[in-house]
C-alpha positions in Angstrom: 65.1 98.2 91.2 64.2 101.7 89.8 65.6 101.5 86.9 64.3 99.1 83.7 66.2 97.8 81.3 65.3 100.3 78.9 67.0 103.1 81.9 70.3 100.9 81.9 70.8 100.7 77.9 70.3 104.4 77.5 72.2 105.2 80.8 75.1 103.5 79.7 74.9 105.0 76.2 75.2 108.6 78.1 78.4 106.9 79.4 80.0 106.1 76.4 79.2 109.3 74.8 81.1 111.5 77.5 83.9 108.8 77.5 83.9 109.9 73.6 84.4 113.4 74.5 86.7 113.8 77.5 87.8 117.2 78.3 90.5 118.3 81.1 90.0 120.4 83.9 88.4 123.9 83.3 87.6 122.8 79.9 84.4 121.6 80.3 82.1 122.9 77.9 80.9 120.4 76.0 80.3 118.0 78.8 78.6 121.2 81.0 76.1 121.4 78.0 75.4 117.6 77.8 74.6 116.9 81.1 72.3 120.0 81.4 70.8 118.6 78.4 70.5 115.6 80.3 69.3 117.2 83.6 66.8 119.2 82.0 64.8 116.0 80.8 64.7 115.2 84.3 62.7 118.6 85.1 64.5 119.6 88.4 63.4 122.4 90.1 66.5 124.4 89.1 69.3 123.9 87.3 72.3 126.1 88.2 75.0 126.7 85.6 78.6 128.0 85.2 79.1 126.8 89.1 83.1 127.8 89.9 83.6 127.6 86.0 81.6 124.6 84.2 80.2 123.5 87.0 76.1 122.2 87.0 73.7 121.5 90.0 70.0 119.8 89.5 67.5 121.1 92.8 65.1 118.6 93.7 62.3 120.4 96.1 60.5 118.2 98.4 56.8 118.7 99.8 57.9 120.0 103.0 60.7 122.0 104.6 64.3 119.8 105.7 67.5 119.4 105.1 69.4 119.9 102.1 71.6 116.6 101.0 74.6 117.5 98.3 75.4 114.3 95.6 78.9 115.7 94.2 80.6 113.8 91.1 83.4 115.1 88.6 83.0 116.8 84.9 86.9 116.5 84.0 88.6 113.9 82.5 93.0 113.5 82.5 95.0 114.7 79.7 96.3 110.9 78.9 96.4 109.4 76.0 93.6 106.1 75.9 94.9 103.1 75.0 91.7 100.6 75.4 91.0 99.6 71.3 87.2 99.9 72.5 85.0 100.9 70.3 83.8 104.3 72.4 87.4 105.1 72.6 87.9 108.8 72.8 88.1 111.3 70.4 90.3 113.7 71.4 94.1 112.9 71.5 96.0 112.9 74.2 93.1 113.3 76.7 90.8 110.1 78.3 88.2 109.5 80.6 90.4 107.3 82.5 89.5 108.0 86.3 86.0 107.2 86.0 84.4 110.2 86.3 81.9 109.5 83.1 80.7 107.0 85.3 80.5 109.1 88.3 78.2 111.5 86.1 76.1 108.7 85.2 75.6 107.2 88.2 74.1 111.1 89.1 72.2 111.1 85.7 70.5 108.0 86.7 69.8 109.6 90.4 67.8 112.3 88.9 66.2 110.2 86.6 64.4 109.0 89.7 64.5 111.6 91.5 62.0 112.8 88.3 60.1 110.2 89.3 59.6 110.6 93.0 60.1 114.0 94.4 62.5 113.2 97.8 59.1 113.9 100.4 61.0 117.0 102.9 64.1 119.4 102.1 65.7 119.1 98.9 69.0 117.4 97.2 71.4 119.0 95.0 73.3 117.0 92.6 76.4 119.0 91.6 78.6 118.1 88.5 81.5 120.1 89.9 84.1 120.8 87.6 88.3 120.7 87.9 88.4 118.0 90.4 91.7 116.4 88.7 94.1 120.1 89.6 92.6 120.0 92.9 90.9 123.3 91.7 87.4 122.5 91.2 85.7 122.1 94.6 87.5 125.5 96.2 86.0 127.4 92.7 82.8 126.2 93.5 82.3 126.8 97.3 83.5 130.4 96.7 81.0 130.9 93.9 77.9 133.6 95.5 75.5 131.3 93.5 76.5 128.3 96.1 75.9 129.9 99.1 71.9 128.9 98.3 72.7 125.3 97.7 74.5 125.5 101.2 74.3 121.9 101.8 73.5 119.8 105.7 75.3 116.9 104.2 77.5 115.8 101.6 78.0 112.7 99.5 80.0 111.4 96.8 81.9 108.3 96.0 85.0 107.0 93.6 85.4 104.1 91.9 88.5 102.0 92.8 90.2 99.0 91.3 91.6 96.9 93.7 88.4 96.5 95.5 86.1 93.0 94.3 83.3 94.9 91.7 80.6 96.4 93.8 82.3 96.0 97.1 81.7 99.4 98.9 85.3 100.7 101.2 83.7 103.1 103.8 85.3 104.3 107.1 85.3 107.4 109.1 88.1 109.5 109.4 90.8 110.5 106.8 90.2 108.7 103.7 92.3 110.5 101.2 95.7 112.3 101.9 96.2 115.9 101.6 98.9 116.5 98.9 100.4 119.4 96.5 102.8 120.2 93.7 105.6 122.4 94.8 107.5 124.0 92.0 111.6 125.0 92.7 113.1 127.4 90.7 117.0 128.3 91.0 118.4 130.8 89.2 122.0 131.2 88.5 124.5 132.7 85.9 124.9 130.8 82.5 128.7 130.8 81.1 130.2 129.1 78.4 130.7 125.9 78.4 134.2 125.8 78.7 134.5 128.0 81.2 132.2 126.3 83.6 133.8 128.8 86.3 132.8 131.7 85.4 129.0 131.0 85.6 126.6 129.6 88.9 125.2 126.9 88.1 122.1 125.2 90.1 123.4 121.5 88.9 125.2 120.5 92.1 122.3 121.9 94.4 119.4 120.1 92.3 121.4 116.8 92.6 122.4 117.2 96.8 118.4 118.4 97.3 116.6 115.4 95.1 117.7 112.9 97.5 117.2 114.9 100.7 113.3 115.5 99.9 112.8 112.4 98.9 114.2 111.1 101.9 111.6 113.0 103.6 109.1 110.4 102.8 108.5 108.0 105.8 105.5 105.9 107.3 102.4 104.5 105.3 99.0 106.2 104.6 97.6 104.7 108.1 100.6 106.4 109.5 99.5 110.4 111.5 102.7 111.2 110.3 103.0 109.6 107.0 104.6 112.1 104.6 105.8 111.1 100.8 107.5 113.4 98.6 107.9 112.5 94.9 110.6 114.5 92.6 107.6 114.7 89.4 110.1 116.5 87.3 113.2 118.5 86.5 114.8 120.6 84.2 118.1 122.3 84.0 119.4 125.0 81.5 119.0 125.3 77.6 119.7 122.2 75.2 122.7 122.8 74.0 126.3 121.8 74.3 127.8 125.3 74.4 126.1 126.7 77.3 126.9 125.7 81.2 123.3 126.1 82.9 122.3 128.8 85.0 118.8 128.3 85.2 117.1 125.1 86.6 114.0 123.5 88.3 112.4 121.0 90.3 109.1 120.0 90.6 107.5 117.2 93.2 104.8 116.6 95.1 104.3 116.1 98.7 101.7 114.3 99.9 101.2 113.6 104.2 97.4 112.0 105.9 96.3 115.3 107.2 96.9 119.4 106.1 98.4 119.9 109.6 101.0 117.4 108.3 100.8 119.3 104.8 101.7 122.7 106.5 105.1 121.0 108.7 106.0 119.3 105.5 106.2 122.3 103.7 108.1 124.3 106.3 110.9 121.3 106.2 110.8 121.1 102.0 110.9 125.2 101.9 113.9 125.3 104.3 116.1 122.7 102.9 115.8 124.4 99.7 116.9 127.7 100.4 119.9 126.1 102.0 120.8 123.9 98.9 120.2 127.3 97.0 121.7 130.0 99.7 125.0 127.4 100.0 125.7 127.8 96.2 125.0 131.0 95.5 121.8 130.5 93.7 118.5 132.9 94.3 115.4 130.6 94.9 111.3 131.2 94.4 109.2 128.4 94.5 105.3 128.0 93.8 102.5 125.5 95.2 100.2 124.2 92.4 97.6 121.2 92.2 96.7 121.7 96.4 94.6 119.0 97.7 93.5 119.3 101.6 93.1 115.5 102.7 89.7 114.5 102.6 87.8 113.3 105.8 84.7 111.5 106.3 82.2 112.5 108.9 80.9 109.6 111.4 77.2 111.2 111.0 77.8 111.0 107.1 79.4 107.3 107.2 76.4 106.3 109.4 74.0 107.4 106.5 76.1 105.4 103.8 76.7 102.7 106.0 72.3 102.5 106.4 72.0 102.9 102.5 74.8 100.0 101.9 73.3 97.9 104.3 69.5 98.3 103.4 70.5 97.8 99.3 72.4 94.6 100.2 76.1 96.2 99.3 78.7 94.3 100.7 80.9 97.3 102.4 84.1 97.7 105.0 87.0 100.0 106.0 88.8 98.3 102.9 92.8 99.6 102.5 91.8 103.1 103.5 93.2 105.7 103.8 94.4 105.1 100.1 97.2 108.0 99.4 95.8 109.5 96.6 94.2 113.2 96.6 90.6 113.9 96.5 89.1 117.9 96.5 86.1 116.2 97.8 87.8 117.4 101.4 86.9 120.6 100.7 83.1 120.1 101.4 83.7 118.6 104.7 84.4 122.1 106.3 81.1 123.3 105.3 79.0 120.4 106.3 79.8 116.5 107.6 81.1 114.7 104.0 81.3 111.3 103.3 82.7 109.5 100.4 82.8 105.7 99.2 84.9 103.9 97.4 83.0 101.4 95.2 85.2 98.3 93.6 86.1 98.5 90.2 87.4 94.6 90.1 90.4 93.3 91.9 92.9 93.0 88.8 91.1 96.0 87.0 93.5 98.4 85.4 94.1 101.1 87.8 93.1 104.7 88.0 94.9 107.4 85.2 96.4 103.9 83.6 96.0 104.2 79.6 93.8 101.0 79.7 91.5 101.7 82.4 87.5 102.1 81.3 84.8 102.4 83.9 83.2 99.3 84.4 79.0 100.0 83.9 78.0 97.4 86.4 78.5 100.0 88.4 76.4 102.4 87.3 72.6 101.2 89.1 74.6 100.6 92.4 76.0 103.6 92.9 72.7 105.4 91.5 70.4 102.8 94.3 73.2 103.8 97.2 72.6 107.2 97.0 69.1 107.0 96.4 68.8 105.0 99.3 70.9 107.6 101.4 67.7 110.0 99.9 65.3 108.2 101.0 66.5 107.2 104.5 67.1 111.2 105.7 64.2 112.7 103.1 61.5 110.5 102.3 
């Protein structure tokens, strides 16, 4: 074990501090600033800062030239109000660290903690604290940032906790792991009138409730499905509050989500086109916007076959679990410079699920995740 007791208390106090201060996507600050603080105690080699916005990479040089291995977790936490009662509750209403990701940025805390200890013995290995992972903005901000091109990585890691899974129980497959998904925003726009006179406006009312149902009904298939698409109506909206006023105005908002971006791309050919015929039939003018983009996330059989080594040789029970799991993951975007893998590590079987006001990370995890990747190190470094 390479961490003491002494490593755990104060690793675990770093988690409950961030949990204490969560801050949403592009907000980062404070935690940017703590867990340089953090890295810098560590003595890396480099610390890169301000990475696609907050984001903060430790460089851990080995003795001789090799490849570079990327360790990726997440700075942002949801804006959703906590509602645990514990006593390292956060701070700051109406925002909680209630995906995990404090524990994620432990888990990398405690990897350069021995990293510190033992240089990897060839290449190097760049932890990255990437910010904005939660609006699907983070990881695209950071590969397109000129001071990542020379952390360029030869393979990528990174993992998510997951309730639903038995604690410590590792889901790891190749292939898509996480769907590709996307916000799409509809706006119609119309002609208010009064509200007695119902006639002499447009109103997007009857198109909004024929279209609902019709993109909903594009959903079909389950994650394991190629050509498994969902489509959620998120929200909706329709003129000003008030009695006197037939609408003109309206919106709908929904996500799609399908197993792959080519799916992604048909799906929103179909949502586009049904929409301007619910808009073009009664007389409305349509724009519509794409928001929170997620391509799917894939993992690479060179990169599972690493993980797969690490789990086995650190005695963590692992399998395909219920993967594909439809949720979104901006992990995905590594995969296209590099092969990527990601693991799921079990949070408990009843634990409260992810973005639920009662969810809290649960630390046991914290030395497994740290000894997996460490492992992964090893095995490909030295």
């Amino acid at each position: 074990m390479p961490f003491s007791q002494e490593d755990l208390d104060q690793l675990v106090a770093l988690r409950r501090s961030l949990h204490r201060h969560p801050e949403v996507s592009g907000q980062e600050q404070w935690t940017a600033a703590k867990i340089e603080d953090v890295l810098a105690r560590c003595q890396p080699d480099r610390i890169v800062k301000g990475l696609g916005g907050h984001g903060v990479a430790a460089v851990f040089q080995g003795n001789e030239q090799g490849p570079t291995l990327l360790v990726r977790c997440e700075l942002d936490a949801l804006p959703i109000e906590e509602k645990t009662g514990l006593a390292y509750s956060s701070e700051i209403p109406g925002k909680g660290h209630l995906c995990g990701h404090d524990g994620h940025m432990t888990i990398l805390a405690a990897t350069a903690l021995a990293l510190h200890r033992q240089r990897p013995g060839r290449g190097r290995v760049v932890l990255l604290f990437q910010p904005a992972e939660e609006d699907g903005s983070g990881a695209a901000a950071v590969v397109s940032d000129p001071a990542f091109a020379d952390l360029s990585p030869d393979l990528a890691f990174s993992l998510h906790n997951l309730p639903g899974l038995p604690l410590g129980f590792a889901g790891l497959k190749a292939g898509p792991v996480n769907c590709a998904s996307r916000g799409i925003k509809l706006r119609f726009e119309g002609k208010t009138a009064h509200a007695s006179q119902p006639e002499t406006g447009v109103s997007p009312m009857p198109a909004m409730a024929a279209l609902m149902p019709v993109l909903s009904g594009l959903s079909k298939g389950t994650q394991a499905d190629p050509d498994f698409t969902l489509v959620t109506i998120t929200h909706a909206w329709l003129g000003e509050e008030a009695f006197g006023i037939a609408p003109g105005d309206g919106e709908i908002w929904a996500t799609l989500r399908t197993l792959t971006d080519d799916g992604m791309a048909s799906l929103c050919e179909t949502a586009e086109r049904l929409s301007q015929e619910a808009a073009k039939t009664r007389g409305l003018h349509l724009s519509f916007s794409y928001h929170d983009v997620f391509d799917h996330c894939e993992n690479a059989p060179e990169a599972v076959a690493v993980l797969e080594q690490a789990l086995a040789d650190e005695g963590v029970p692992f399998g395909p679990a219920n993967l594909p799991m439809r949720a979104s993951e901006d992990f995905g975007r590594f995969r296209k410079l590099c092969p990527a893998a990601m693991f799921f590590l079990g949070s408990g079987e009843d634990h409260p699920a992810l973005h639920n006001p009662d969810y809290d990370f649960p630390e046991e995890l914290i030395p497994i995740g740290a000894k997996v990747f460490l492992r992964a190190i090893r095995n490909q470094l030295g």
